[in-house]
C-alpha positions in Angstrom: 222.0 165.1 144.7 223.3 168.8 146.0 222.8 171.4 144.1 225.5 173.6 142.7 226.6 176.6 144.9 224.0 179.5 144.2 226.6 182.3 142.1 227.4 179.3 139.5 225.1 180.3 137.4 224.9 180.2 133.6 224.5 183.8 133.7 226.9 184.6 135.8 229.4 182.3 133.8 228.6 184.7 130.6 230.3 187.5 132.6 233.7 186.2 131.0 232.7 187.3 127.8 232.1 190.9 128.8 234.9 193.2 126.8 235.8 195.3 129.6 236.6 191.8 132.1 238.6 190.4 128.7 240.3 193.5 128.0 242.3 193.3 131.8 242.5 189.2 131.9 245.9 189.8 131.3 246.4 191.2 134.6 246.2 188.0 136.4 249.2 186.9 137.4 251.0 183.7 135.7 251.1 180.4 136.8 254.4 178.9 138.2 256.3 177.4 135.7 256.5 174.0 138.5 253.0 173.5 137.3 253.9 173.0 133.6 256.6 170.5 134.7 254.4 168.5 136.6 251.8 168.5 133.7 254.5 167.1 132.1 255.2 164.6 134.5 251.7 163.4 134.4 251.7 163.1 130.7 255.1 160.4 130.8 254.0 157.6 128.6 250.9 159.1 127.5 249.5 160.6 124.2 251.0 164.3 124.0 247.9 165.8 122.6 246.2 168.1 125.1 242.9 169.4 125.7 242.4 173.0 127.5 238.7 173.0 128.7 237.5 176.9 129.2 240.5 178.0 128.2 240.1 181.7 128.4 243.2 183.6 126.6 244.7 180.1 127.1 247.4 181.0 129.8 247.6 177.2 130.5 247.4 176.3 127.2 250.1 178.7 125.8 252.1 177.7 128.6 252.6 173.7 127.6 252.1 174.0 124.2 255.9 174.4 123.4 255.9 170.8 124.8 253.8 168.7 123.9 252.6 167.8 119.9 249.3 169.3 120.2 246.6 171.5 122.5 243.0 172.2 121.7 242.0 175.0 123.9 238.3 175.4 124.0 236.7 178.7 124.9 232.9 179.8 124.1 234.5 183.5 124.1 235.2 184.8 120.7 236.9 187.6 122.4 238.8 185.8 125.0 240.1 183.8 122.2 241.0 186.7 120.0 243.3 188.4 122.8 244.8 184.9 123.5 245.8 184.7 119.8 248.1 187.9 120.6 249.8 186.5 123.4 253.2 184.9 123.7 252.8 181.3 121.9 249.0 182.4 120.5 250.0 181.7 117.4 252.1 178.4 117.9 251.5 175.7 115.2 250.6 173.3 118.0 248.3 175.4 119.5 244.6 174.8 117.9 241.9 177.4 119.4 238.0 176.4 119.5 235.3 178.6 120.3 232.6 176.1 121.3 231.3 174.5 124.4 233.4 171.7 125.1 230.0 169.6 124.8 229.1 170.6 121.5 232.5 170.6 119.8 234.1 167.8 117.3 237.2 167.3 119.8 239.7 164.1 118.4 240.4 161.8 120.9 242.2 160.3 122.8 243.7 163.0 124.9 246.6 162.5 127.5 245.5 165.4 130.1 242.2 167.4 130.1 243.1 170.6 131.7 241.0 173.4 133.3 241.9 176.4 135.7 238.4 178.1 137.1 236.5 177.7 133.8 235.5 174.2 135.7 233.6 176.2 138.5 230.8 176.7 135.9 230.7 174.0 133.2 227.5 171.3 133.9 229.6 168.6 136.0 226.6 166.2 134.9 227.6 166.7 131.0 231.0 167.0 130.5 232.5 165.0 132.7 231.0 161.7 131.1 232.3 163.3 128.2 235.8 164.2 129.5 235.9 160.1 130.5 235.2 159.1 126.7 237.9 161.6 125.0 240.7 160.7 127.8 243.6 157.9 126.3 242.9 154.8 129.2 244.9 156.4 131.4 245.3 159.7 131.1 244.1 162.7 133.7 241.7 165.3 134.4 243.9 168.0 135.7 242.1 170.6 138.2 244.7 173.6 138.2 244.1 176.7 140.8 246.5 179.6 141.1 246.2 182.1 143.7 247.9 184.3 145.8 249.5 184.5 149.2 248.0 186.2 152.7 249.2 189.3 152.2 249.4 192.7 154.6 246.0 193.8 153.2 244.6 190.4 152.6 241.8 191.3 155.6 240.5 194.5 154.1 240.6 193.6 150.5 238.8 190.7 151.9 235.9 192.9 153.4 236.3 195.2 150.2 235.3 192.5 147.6 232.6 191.5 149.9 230.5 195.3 150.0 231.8 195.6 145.8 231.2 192.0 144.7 227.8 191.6 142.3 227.3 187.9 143.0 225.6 188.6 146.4 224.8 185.3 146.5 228.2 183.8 146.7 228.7 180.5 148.3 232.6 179.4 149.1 233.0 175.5 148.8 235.6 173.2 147.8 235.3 172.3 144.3 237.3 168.9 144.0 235.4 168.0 147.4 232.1 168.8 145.2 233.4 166.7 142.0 234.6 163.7 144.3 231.6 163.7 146.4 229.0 163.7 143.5 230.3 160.7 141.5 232.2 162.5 138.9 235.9 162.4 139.7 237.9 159.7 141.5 241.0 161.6 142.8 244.9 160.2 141.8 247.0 163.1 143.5 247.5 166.5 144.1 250.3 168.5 144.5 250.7 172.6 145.4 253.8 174.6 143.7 256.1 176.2 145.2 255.3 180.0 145.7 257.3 182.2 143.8 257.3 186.3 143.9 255.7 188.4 141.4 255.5 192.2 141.2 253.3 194.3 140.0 252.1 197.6 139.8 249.8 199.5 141.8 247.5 199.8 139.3 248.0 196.5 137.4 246.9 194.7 140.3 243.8 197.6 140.5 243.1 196.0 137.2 243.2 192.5 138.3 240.6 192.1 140.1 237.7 193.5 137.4 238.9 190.2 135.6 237.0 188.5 137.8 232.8 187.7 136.9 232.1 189.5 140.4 233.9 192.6 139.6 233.2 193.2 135.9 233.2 196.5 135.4 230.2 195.7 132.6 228.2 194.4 135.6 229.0 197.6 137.7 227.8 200.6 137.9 230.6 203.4 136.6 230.7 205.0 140.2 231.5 201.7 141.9 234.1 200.8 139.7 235.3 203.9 140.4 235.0 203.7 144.5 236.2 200.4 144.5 239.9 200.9 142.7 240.1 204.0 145.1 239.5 202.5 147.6 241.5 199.6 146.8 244.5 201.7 145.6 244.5 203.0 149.4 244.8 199.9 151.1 247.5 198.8 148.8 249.7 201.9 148.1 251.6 201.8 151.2 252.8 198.5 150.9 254.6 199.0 147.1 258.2 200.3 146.4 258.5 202.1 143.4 255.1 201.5 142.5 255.1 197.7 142.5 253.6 195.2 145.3 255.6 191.7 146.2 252.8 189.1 145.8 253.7 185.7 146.6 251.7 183.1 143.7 251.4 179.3 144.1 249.3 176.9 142.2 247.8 173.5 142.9 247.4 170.6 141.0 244.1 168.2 141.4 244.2 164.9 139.2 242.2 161.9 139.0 240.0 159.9 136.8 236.2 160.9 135.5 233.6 158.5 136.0 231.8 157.6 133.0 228.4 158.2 135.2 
């Protein structure tokens, strides 16, 4: 069987528990509210209870929870979890937070969706997706959610930019669903991209954006590069806002399928 790519490693996964990459996580931009109503959709005639794998400050997670009777979100980041809890809807009543792996927690089954955004990149396909098969309802869903942006004006030099900044030299671009599916763990039911819809944000938000990323953690950087990079960043961009603030164009897509039991 193929290997993982190279960067998806366990260390590099521990990156999202460095304070300064939690303390800007909240920079990322949100994801369109069409992918909460098609969660929805997906969960018609199915048990309402939720489970938000790697859930980070639970931006999925606080998103549905006002709809649904119940979401665990499941995060091995104390402090991920702790700035969740002071976002909108961290402190719903329906809204359960877990800081565990999702392998080693006591979860209640049967779930209706299991959700994850990028926090799926780096769990061990081989061990929880057996699992996610034995806490899903008969026919509920694994949902693969990823939100990104639009090309934009300076999407070729930021391009190059994250490439000479990035600390996972090793990086390997794949297709993750194309991984899952080809490997025996996920039979695919659907898919389905949002929408995009316009966001805007300031210069230096969006500066800030990008050290929530594992390859751009400013723990993980020397000071002078963090430095050099939102310079150099903040040039390419600057141009391009009015009154401070860039137009970015989000969209998010929607994965869902079956696990295999093995």
């Amino acid at each position: 069987m193929r290997t993982k790519p190279r960067h998806l490693t366990p260390e590099n996964a521990e990156r999202f528990q460095d304070a300064s990459l939690v303390d800007v996580y909240h920079q990322r931009l949100p994801y369109p509210q069409a992918a909460f109503e098609r969660l929805l959709v997906l969960l018609e005639g199915l048990p309402r209870r939720v489970l938000d794998v790697g859930t980070g400050t639970g931006d999925l997670a606080r998103g549905l929870v006002e709809s649904v009777e119940h979401v665990d979100a499941i995060d091995v980041s104390a402090a991920m979890i702790r700035r969740g809890k002071r976002l909108a809807n961290g402190q719903h009543p329906n809204l359960n937070w877990i800081e565990e792996r999702v392998e080693a927690a006591d979860l209640q089954a049967p779930y209706g969706l299991i959700m994850g955004g990028d926090s799926i990149h780096w769990m061990d396909w081989a061990v929880v997706f057996p699992l996610f098969y034995e806490l899903l309802h008969r026919e509920g869903y694994v949902v693969i959610i990823e939100r990104g942006e639009l090309p934009t004006e300076w999407s070729t030099g930021l391009s190059k930019l994250i490439g000479e900044y990035s600390t996972y030299q090793n990086f390997e671009a794949y297709d993750l669903v194309e991984a899952l599916e080809s490997r025996g763990y996920l039979k695919v039911n659907g898919q389905e991209t949002t929408a995009s819809v316009v966001n805007r944000q300031s210069v230096e938000d969006y500066i800030e954006s990008f050290h929530s990323r594992g390859s751009l953690s400013p723990d993980a950087m020397a000071a002078e590069a963090v430095k050099a990079f939102d310079a150099r960043l903040r040039a390419l961009v600057e141009l391009y806002a009015e009154d401070g603030k860039l137009r970015l164009q989000t969209e998010a897509t929607l994965v869902w399928g079956r696990p295999l039991k093995s």
